[in-house]
SEZABA-448556 format. One line per field, with one value per residue (C-alpha): residue number from 1; residue in three letters; chain; x, y, z. Coordinates in Angstrom, 3 decimals. Layout:
SEZABA-448556
pos c(NUM ...)
code c(ALA ...)
unit c(A ...)
X c(X ...)
Y c(Y ...)
Z c(Z ...)
END
This chain:
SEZABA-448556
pos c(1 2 3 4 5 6 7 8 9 10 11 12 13 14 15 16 17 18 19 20 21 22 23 24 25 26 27 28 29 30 31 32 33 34 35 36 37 38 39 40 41 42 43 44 45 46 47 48 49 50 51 52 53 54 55 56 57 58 59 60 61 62 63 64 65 66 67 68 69 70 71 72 73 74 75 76 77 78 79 80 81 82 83 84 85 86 87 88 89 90 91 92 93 94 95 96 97 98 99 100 101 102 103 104 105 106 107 108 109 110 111 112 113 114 115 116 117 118 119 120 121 122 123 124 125 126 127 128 129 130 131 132 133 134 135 136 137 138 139 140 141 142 143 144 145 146 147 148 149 150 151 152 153 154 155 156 157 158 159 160 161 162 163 164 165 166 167 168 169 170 171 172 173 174 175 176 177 178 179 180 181 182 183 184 185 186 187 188 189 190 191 192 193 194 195 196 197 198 199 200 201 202 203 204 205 206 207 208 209 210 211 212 213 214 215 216 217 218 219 220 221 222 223 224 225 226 227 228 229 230 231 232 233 234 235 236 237 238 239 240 241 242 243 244 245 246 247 248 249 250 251 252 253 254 255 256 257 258 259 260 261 262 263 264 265 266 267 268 269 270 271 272 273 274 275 276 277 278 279 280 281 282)
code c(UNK UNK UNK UNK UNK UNK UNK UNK UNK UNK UNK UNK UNK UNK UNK UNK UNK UNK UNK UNK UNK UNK UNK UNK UNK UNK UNK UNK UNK UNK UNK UNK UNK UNK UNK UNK UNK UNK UNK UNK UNK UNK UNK UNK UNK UNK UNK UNK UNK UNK UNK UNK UNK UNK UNK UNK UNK UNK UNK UNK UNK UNK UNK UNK UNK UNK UNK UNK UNK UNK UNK UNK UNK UNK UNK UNK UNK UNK UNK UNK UNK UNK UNK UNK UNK UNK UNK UNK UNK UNK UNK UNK UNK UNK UNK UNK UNK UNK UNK UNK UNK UNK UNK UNK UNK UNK UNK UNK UNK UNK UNK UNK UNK UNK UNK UNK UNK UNK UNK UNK UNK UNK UNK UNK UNK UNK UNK UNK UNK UNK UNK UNK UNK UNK UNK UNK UNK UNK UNK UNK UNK UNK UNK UNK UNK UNK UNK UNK UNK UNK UNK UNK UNK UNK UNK UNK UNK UNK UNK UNK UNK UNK UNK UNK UNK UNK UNK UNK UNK UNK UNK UNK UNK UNK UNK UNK UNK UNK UNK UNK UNK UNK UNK UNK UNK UNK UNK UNK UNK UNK UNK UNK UNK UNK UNK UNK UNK UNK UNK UNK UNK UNK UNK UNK UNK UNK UNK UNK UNK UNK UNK UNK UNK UNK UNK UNK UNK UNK UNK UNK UNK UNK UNK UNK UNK UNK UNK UNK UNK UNK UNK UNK UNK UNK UNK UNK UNK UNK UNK UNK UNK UNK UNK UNK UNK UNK UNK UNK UNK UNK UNK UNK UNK UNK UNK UNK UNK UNK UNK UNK UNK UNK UNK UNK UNK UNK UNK UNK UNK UNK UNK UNK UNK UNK UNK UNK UNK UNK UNK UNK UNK UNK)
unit c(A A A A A A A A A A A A A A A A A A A A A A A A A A A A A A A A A A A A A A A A A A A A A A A A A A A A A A A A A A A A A A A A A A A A A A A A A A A A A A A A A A A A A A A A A A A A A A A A A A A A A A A A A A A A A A A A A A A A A A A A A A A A A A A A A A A A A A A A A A A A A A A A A A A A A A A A A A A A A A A A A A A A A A A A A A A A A A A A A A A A A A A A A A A A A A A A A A A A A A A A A A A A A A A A A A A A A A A A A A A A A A A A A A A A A A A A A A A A A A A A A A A A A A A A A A A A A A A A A A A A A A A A A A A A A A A A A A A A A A A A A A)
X c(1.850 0.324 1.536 -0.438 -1.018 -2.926 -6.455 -5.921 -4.933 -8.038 -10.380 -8.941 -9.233 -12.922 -13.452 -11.832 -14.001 -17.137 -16.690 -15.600 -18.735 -21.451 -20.394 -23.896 -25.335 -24.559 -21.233 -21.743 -19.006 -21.310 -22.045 -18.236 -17.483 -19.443 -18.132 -14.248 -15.834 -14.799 -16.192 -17.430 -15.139 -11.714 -12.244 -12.261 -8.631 -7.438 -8.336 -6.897 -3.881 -3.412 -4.150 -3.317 -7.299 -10.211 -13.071 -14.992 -12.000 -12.012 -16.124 -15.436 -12.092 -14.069 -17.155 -15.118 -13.763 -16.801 -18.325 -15.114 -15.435 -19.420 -18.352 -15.627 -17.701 -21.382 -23.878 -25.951 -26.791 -24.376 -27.180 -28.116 -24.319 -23.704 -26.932 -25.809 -22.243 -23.725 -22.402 -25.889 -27.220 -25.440 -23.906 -21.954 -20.841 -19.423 -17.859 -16.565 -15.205 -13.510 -11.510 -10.603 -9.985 -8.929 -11.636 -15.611 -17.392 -18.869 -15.152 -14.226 -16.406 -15.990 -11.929 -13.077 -10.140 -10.143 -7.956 -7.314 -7.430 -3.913 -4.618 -0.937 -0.692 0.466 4.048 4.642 7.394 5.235 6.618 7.453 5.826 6.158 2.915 2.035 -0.432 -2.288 -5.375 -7.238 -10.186 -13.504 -13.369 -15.493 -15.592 -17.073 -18.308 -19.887 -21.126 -20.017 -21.550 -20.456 -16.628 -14.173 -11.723 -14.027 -14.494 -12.064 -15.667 -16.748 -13.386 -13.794 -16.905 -15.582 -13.045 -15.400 -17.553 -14.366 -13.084 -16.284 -17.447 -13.958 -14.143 -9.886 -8.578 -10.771 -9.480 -7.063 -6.457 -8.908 -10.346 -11.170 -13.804 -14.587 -17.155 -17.602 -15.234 -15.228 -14.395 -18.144 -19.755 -21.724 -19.528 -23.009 -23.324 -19.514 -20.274 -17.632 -17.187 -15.417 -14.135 -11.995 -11.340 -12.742 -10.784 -12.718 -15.899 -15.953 -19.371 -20.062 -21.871 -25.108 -25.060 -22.237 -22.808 -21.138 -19.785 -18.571 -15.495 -15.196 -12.133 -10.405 -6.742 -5.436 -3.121 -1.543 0.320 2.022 2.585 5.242 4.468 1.920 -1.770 -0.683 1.239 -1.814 -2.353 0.265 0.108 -3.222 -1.605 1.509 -1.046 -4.121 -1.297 2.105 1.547 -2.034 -0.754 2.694 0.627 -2.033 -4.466 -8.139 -10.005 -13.226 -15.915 -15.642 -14.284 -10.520 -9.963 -7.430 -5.985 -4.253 -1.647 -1.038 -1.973 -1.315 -2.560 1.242 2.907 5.110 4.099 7.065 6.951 2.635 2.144 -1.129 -2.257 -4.187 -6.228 -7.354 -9.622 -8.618 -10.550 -9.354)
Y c(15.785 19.318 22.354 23.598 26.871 24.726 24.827 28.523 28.636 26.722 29.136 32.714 30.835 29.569 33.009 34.980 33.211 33.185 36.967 37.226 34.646 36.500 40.066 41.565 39.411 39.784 39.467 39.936 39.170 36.463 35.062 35.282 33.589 31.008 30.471 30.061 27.613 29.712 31.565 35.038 36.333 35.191 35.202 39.217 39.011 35.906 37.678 40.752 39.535 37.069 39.576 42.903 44.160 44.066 41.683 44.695 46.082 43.177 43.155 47.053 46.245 43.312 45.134 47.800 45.930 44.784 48.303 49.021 46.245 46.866 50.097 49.360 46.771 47.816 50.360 49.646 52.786 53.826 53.821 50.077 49.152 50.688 48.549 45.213 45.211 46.136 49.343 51.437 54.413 56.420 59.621 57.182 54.987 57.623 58.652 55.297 54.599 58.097 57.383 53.630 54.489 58.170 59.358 59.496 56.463 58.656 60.155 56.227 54.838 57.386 56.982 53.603 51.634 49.093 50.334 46.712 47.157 44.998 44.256 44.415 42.808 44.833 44.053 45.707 43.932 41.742 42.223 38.540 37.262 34.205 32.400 29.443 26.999 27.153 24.698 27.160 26.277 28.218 31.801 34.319 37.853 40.495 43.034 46.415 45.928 48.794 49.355 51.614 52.916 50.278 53.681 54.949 51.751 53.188 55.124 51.012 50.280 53.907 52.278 49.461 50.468 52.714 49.688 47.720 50.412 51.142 47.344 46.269 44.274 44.144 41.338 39.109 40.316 38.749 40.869 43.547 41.976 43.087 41.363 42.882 41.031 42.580 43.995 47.688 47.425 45.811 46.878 50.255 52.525 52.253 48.462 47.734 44.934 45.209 44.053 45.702 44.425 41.628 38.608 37.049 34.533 31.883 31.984 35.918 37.010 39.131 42.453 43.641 45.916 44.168 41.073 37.966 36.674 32.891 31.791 28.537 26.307 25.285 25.486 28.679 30.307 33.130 36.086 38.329 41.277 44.069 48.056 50.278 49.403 51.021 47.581 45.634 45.477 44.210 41.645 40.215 40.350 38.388 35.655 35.842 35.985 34.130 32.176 30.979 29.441 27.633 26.496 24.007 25.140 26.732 29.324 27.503 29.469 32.026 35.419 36.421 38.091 40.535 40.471 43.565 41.808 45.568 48.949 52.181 54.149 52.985 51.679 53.152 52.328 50.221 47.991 47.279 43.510 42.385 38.783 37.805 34.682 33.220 29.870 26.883 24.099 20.694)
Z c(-1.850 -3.020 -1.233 1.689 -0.319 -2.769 -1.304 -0.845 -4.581 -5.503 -2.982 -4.573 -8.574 -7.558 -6.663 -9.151 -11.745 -9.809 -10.103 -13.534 -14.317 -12.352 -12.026 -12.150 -9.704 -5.867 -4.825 -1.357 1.248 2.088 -1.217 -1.970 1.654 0.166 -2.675 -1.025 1.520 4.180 7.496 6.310 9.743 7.868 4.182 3.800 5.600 3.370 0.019 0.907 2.692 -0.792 -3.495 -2.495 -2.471 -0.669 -2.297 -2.688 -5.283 -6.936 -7.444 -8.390 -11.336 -12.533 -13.507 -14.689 -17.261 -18.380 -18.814 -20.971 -22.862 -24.035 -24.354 -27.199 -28.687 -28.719 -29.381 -26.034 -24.106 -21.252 -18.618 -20.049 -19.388 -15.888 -14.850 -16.829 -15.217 -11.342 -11.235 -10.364 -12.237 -15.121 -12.892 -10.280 -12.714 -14.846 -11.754 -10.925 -14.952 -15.163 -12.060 -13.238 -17.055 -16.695 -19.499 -19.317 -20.405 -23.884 -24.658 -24.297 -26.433 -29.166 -28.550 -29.790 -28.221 -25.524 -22.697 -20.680 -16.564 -16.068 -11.947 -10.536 -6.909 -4.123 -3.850 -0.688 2.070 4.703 7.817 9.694 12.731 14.932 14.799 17.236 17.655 21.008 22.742 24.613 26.528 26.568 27.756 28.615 27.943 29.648 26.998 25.901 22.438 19.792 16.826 13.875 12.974 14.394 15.001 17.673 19.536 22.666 24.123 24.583 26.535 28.340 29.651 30.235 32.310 34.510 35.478 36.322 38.322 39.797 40.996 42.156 38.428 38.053 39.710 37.921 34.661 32.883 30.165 27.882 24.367 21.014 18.737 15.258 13.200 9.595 7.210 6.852 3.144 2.684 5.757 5.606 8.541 10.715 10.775 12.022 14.432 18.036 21.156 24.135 27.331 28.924 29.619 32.856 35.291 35.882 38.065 37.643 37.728 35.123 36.560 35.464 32.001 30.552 27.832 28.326 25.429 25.325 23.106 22.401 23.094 20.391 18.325 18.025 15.951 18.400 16.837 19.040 17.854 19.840 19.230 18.690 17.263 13.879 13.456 13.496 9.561 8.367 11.591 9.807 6.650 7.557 9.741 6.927 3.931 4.394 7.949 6.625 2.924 4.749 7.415 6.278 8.607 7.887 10.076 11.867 11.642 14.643 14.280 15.575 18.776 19.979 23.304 25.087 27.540 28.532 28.288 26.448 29.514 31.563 28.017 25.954 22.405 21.584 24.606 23.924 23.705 21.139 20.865 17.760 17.761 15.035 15.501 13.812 12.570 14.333)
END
């Protein structure tokens, strides 16, 4: 019987050579997604939590080493070679290939030696979380929606908070929630895609202003993760890395959710409880 990490195996290969094969085409997050056969909300997390960069890295080394490579071996204009390998105009490129290779792309070529970009994998400790696998029915979340830097997403919960407070909105929540959408390593800053707010008991109207947002029921994989918010990357890395390859489960296609079972407002950092939900495919 293969290993469950096999048909991640297969997913990161497919994609590594898909990249390799078609690096000055698009190689969105989406066309990548693709690709891996996997939700565009989960496959940013898998490939970084698996390889130690972002996809966007990857896109970045493996057109690098193209550049260096028709650099070393051909007479084609610079400009001609930043737009063959995807890497826009002349001046950022030259940017871009003196920070990779150390030397500008002319002193390169007329070095005339092929410096290889040898990608080493993080090999930083993951830190080790209990996982478990939850059937949750649908939920609703009541929700201010936030839109740019994921950082500055606590004015959305402010406001949040001052409705609740303000329409007698507490005792029908049962906890505040978290939604992030896009991948800031992809994403233009501007176009982050957040919601705010909480999750209602049910039959809780949801007052005027506020979105309702519907989550679907569905298996869960729950990590629970005790301390401050700064823990919360390497949480997704242990759940999207280690927990996801031993697991032989796959991400539906619905974005994970974090739930605040308390609050930083009456919480000392060290005692804050964080729920992360990832949706699994049945």
């Amino acid at each position: 019987m293969p290993h469950p990490s096999k048909a991640y195996e297969d997913r990161l290969r497919r994609v590594i050579d898909y990249i390799y094969d078609h690096a000055d085409e698009d190689l969105s997050l989406d066309t990548l997604a693709d690709v891996a056969a996997m939700s565009r909300f989960h496959w940013h997390r898998v490939f970084r939590a698996m390889t130690g960069e972002t996809c966007a890295q990857a896109v970045r080394r493996v057109r690098l080493q193209r550049a260096g490579f028709l650099l070393a071996r051909s007479d084609a204009p610079i400009a001609s070679i930043a737009r063959a390998c995807g890497l826009g105009g002349q001046a950022a490129f030259s940017r871009a290939f003196a920070e990779a290779y150390g030397v500008p792309p002319a002193r390169f070529r007329a070095e005339g030696q092929m410096r290889p970009m040898a990608f080493t994998p993080s090999q930083e400790l993951t830190q080790m979380f209990d996982v478990t696998i939850e059937t949750k029915p649908d939920m609703r979340m009541a929700a201010y929606a936030h839109k740019g830097d994921y950082t500055q997403i606590a004015r959305a919960f402010e406001q949040f908070s001052a409705v609740a407070s303000a329409r007698g909105l507490w005792p029908q929540v049962e906890g505040m929630m978290g939604i992030y959408y896009d991948d800031p390593s992809t994403t233009p800053e501007a176009e982050l895609r957040s919601h705010a707010g909480a999750l209602l008991a049910p039959g809780a109207e949801v007052p005027e202003g506020l979105e309702e947002i519907t989550i679907a029921g569905s298996r869960m994989a729950r990590l629970r993760l005790k301390g401050p918010y700064t823990g919360l990357p390497a949480a997704y890395n242990h759940l999207y890395g280690p927990w996801l390859q031993a697991s032989g489960e796959e991400p539906s296609d619905a974005p994970s959710f974090e739930l605040y079972i308390n609050s930083p407002m009456d919480t000392a950092p060290d005692e804050l409880l964080t729920d992360i939900y990832m949706p699994l495919k049945s």
